[in-house]
N, C-alpha and C positions, 0 to 999 in steps of 0.2 A: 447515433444518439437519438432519443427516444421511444427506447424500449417501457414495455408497463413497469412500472415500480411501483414495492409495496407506499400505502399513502404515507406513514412514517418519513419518505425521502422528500414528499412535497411541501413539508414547514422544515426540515429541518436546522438546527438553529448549532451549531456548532460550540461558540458560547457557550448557551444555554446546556448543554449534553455533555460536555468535556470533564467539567470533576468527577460525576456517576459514573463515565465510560472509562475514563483513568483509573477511578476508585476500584472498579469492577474487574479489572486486569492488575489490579495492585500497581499500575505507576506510579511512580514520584512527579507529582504535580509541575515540577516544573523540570523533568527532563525533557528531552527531545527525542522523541517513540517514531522510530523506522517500523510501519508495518507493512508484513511480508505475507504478498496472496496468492497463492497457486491455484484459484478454483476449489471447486468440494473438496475433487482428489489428491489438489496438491500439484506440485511440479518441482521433480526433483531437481532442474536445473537451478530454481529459485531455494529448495530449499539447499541446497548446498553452498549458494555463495551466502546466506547470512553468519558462517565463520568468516567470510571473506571481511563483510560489510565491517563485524564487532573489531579486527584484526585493523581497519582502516581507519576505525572511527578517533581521531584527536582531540576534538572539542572537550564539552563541560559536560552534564552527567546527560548520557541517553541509554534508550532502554529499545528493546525489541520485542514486539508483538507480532508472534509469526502464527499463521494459522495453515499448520502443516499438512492438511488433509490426514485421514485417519489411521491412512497406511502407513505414513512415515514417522507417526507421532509419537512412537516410542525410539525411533533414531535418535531423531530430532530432540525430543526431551533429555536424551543420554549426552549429547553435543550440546543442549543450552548447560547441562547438567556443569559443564566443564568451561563456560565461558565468561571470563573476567567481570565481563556488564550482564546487568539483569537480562535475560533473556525468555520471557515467557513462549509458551508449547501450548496451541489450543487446536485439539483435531477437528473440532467444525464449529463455526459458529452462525448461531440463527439469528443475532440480533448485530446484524452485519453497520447500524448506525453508530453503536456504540463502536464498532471496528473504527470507522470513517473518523467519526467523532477524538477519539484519543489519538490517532495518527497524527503527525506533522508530514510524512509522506509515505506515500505507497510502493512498495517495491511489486509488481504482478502482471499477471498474463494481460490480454489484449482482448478477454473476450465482449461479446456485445453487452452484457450486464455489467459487469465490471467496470468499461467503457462509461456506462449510462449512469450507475452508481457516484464513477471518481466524478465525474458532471453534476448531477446533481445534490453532490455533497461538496465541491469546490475542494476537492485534494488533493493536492498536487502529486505525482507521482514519475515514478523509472516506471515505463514496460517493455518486457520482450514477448513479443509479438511472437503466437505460436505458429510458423509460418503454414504446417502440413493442413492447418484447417482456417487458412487465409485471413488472418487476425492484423496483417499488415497493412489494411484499410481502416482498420478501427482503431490502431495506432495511431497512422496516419494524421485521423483527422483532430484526435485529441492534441496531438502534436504541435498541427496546425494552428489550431486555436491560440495556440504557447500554454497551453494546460498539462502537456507534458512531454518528458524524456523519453524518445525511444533508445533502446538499445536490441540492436538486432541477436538474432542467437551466435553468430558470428563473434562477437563481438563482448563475448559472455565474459570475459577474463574482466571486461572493464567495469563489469556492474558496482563491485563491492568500494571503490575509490571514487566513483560517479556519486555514487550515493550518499558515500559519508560527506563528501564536496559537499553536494544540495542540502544535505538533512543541518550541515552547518553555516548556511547561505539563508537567513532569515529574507533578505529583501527578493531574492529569487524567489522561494517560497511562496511567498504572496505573490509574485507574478504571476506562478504557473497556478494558485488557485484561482485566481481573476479567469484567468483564459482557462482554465476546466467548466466555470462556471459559465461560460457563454456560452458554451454549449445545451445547458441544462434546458431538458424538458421534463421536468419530475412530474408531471401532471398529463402524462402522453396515454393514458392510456381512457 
């Protein structure tokens, strides 16, 4: 944890950004937004358990903000196309606060930006740690913190009932963004 971030991540005010960031994804202001992050390109592992995720999800109204990387993005759009809960399809995004922002938690990889972003955005999140480019330290220490859930690739079957668990665990929630946030050096660079 602290990698440069853009200056955006050094006030940001979660609060303050959540109706535009909802508004701008079309959320319902008051559901509960699983957002799903693979990196640029995506990760099919992640994207394949978000039928898992909507399939497990019991609660009161939640929505999904995946951002599928650009190769899967017409899969994936064909799969939200068919799925019970809102499920938004976005092949890249460059104003990755408003991502942060409208999230209740993160479903995504492990890398060191992503790491350095859930930190200095306080988000709490699931990750699987992409082991072949050793992402298992960056997990690790977010972990550590109690800022978030690992889930090894191993271990993949368990994401989709993990998740919907947390995403409907409000006082959890605020744990694990407490401990992301202790981490946070948005001003590293």
């Amino acid at each position: 944890v602290g990698n440069p971030l853009r200056a955006v991540f050094s006030s940001f005010d979660r609060t303050a950004r959540r109706p535009a960031a909802r508004q701008r994804y079309g959320v319902a202001p008051e559901a509960t937004v699983i957002g799903v992050l693979g990196g640029s390109l995506g990760a099919r592992v992640l994207n394949e358990s978000v039928a898992g995720i909507v399939a497990a999800w019991s609660g009161g109204p939640m929505e999904i903000v995946h951002l599928t990387g650009p190769e899967a993005y017409d899969e994936m759009a064909r799969a939200a196309g068919r799925s019970p809960l809102p499920w938004r399809c976005v092949g890249f995004e460059d104003a990755m606060e408003d991502f942060y922002a409208a999230a209740d938690v993160v479903v995504c990889r492990a890398g060191a930006m992503t790491i350095s972003e859930l930190a200095a955005t306080g988000t709490p999140a699931v990750v699987v740690p992409l082991e072949a480019v050793g992402q298992q330290a960056n997990a690790a220490a977010l972990a550590g913190a109690g800022g978030a859930i690992v889930v090894p690739p191993a271990e993949i079957a368990d994401l989709p009932s993990l998740t919907a668990a947390l995403a409907a665990d409000p006082a959890r929630l605020a744990g694990l963004a407490e401990g992301a946030r202790s981490l946070a050096r948005p001003e590293a660079a």
